[in-house]
N, C-alpha and C positions, 0 to 999 in steps of 0.2 A: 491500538495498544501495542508498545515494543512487546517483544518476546527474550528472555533472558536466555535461552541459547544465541539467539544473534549476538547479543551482548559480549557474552563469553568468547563465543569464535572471534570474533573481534578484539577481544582480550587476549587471546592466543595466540592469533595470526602477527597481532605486533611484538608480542613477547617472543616470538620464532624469530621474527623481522632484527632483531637485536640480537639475538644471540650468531643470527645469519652475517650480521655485519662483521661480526667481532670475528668470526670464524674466515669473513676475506682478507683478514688482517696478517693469515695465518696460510696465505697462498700464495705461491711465487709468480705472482700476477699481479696481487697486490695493490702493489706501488704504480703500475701502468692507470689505476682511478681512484691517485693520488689519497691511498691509507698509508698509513703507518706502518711497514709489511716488518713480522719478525725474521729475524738470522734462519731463522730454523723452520721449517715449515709443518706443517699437521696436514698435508696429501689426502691422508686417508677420511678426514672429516668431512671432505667436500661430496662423498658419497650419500651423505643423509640429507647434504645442504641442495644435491642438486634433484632429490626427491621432491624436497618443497621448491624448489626453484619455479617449478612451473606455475603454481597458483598461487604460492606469496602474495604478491599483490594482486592478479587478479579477483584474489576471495576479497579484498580490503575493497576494491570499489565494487563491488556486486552488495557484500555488507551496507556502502554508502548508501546504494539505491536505495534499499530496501530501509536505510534510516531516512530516506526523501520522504515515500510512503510513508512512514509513521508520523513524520511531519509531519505531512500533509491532513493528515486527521482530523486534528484541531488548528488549523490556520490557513489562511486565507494565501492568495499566490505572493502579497503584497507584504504578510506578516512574516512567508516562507523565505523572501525574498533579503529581509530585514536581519532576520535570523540566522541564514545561511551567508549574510556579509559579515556579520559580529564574530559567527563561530567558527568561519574560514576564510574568509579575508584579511582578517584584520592580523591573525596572528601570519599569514602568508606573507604578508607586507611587511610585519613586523620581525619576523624573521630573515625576509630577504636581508634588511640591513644590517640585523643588530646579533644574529643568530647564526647565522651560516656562513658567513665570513670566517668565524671562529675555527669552522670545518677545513679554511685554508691557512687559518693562521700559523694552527700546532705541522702541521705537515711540514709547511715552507722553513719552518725551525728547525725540526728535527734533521734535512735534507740540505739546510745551508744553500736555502735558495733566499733569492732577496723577497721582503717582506711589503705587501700591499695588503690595501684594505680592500677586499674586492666584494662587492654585494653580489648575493648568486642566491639562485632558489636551495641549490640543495638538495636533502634529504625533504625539503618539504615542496616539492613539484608535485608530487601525490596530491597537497591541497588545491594548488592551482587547476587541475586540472578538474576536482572535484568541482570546483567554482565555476569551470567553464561548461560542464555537463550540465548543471543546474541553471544556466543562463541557455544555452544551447537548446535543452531539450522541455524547457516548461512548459510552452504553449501545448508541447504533446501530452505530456505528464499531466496536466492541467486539462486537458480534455478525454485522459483515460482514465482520471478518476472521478472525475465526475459525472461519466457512462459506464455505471457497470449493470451485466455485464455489455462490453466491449469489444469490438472483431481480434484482436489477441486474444483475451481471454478467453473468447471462444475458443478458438482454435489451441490454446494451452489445453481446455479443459477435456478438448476432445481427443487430445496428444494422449493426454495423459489418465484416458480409460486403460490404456495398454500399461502392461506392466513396467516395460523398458522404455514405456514412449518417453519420458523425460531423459533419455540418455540422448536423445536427439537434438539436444541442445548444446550437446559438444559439436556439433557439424559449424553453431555458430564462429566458435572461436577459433575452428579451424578454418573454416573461408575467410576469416580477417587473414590467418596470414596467408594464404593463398593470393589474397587481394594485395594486401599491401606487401609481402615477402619481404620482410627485414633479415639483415641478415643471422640472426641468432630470434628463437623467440621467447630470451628469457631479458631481452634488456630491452625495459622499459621506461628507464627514467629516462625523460626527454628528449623521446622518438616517436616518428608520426607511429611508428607500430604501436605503443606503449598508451600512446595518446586513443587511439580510435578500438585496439583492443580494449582498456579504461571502457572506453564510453559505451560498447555493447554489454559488458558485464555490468555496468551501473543499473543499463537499460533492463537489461535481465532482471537482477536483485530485483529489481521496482514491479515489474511484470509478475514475477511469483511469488512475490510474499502479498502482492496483490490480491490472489485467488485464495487465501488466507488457508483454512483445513485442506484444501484440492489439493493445492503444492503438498502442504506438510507431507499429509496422507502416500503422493504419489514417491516423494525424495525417502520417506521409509522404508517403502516396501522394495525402493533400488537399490538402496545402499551396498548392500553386498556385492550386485552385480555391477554397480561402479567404482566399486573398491577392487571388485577382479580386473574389473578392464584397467582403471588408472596403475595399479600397480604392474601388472604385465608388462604396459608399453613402456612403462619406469626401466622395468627390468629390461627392455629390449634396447631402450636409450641407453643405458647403462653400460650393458656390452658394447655398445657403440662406441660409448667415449671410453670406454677399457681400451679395446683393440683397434681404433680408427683414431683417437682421440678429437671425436667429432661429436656432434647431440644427435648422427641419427636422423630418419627423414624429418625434419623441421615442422613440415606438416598436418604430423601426429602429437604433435607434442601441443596443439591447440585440441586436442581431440580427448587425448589424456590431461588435459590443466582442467577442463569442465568436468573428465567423470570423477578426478579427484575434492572439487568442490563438492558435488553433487553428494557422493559419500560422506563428506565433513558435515555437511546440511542431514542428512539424513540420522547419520548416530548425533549428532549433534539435538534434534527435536526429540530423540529418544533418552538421551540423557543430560542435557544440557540446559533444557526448559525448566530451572528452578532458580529461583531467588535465593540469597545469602548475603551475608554482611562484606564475604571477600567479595562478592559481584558489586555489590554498591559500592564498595571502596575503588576496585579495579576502575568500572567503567569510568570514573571520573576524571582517576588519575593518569588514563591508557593514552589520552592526547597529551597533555602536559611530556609527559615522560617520552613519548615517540618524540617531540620536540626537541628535547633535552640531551635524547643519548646520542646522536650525534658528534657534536661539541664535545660531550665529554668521555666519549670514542678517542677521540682525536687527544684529548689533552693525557687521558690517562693511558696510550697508548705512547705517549711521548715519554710520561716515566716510566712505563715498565718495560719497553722493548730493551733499552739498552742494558737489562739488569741481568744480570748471569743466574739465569735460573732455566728450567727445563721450560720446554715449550707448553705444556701440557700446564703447567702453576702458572706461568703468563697469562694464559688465556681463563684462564678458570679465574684471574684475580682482574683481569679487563674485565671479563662479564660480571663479576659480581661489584667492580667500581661501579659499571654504567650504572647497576639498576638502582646499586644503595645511590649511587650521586641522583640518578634522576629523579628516586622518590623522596630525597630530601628535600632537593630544588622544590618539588610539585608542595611540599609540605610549608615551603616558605611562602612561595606564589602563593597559594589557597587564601592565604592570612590577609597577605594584601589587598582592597577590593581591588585598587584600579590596576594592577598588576594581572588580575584573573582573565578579563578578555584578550590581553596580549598572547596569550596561553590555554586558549580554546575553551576558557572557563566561564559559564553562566557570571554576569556581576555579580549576583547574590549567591552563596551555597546553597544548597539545594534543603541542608539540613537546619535553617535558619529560621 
């Protein structure tokens, strides 16, 4: 049975992810990963932006795992298998061609570059890679949930008699970069770092929400103390890139991106685990719309930059285009059946 805190952080985590986009649109950097960058900059915004920088995505595939497991509940590896190509494949594929092009189109315009049709993952390599976890890791996933318990499990369960023992699981995502050493560890789109960090957090998610009350029970009673640690080292990164203008031992920052989950999971089971109408509506529409803002990033970033207005109305009228364009898109999609699996939607509505 999902858990409507997962839900929610999930609903969060991409609603951050949008507002995160539109804010690098708003750096004098920018334009080096070809956005729309404005005349004027907002410097100061990137201080919140680079708070979540570190867990951004990786809460989004620790969340996937743990939607594996719920999957896997009621379906067979074969039905998992069927269902996980409908719900991200197909819009992954459909996106490369028809969606993410779009992401070059408005740029190449606004910059008076010559104009190609280029098929590119995108903003949607998050799915690809989820689809390659899910192929990659099933045999395993497949034979730990059908042994519970499990030698993980085990050893989760005996972690985590201790108060802090589940803080031990930031050591994970700090030995990826230790292992693979990219050189930044906040970029992940379509880097072996980005790719094999992905796939330990997915592995994770799926590992503890496995142990169902164990987890909850233990990411409660840490929260605080991963909420001191993750902010601390925030704060120590921070000076970093203040006076060095650097991220800081790199290191840590796999160390600090898990106790910051950890604390999101924790208040999250504490206040998050309720049902409501905006959850029902959200979770629905939270693929549709990650799909969506994008593209329409890029095109409404095309009329407003050039408009002689303060930087601070630019931005506050980008973020509020994406979300109304993208929940209107999601409102026309919906309507359409054969339109819906293009767009990460069940063929049927759920409310049918």
């Amino acid at each position: 049975m999902r858990r409507n805190d997962v839900d929610w952080i999930r609903v969060i985590a991409l609603g951050l992810l949008i507002i995160y986009h539109a804010i690098v649109a708003f750096q004098p950097w920018g334009h080096k990963i070809w956005f729309i960058e404005n005349e004027y900059h907002l410097e100061v915004l990137w201080i919140p932006m680079a708070m979540i920088n570190v867990w951004r995505i990786p809460i989004l595939f620790m969340v996937s795992g743990m939607g594996v497991f719920f999957a896997m509940r009621n379906r067979d590896w074969k039905q998992l298998l069927k269902e996980r190509t409908s719900r991200i494949l197909l819009p992954f594929v459909f996106g490369f061609f028809f969606i993410c092009p779009i992401n070059v189109y408005f740029p190449s315009l606004y910059f008076d570059e010559e104009i190609y049709y280029v098929p590119n993952v995108g903003h949607l390599w998050f799915l690809g890679n989820i689809f390659m976890y899910v192929l990659l890791l099933l045999p395993l996933l497949i034979y730990l949930n059908n042994r519970t318990p499990n030698f993980i499990s085990r050893i989760l369960t005996w972690l985590f008699q201790y108060r802090l023992g589940i803080i031990a699981l930031a050591l994970i995502t700090m030995i990826e970069y230790l292992i693979v050493q990219p050189e930044n560890f906040t970029i992940y789109a379509m880097t072996p770092h980005g790719f094999w960090l992905g796939m330990a957090c997915f592995f994770i998610g799926f590992c503890l929400v496995s142990l169902g009350n164990t987890f909850w029970r233990a990411v409660e009673k840490a929260r605080k103390s991963a909420l001191g640690i993750g902010f601390s080292l925030y704060m120590i990164r921070l000076y970093a890139m203040i006076l060095t203008q650097n991220q800081g031992a790199h290191w840590l920052n796999g160390f600090e991106s898990m106790c910051w989950m950890l604390a999101i999971f924790g208040y999250g089971s504490l206040y998050l685990n309720k049902s409501s109408n905006a959850l029902s509506y959200c979770k629905e529409a939270v693929y549709p719309v990650y799909i969506f803002h994008m593209p329409l990033q890029a095109f409404f970033s095309y009329l407003i930059m050039p408009l002689k207005l303060a930087a601070i109305l630019k931005l506050v009228l980008l973020i509020g285009g994406i979300f109304a364009g993208s929940i209107l898109l999601y409102e026309i999609v919906k309507q359409i059946k054969w339109f819906r699996p293009l767009f990460g939607l069940k063929l049927n509505s759920p409310n049918n």
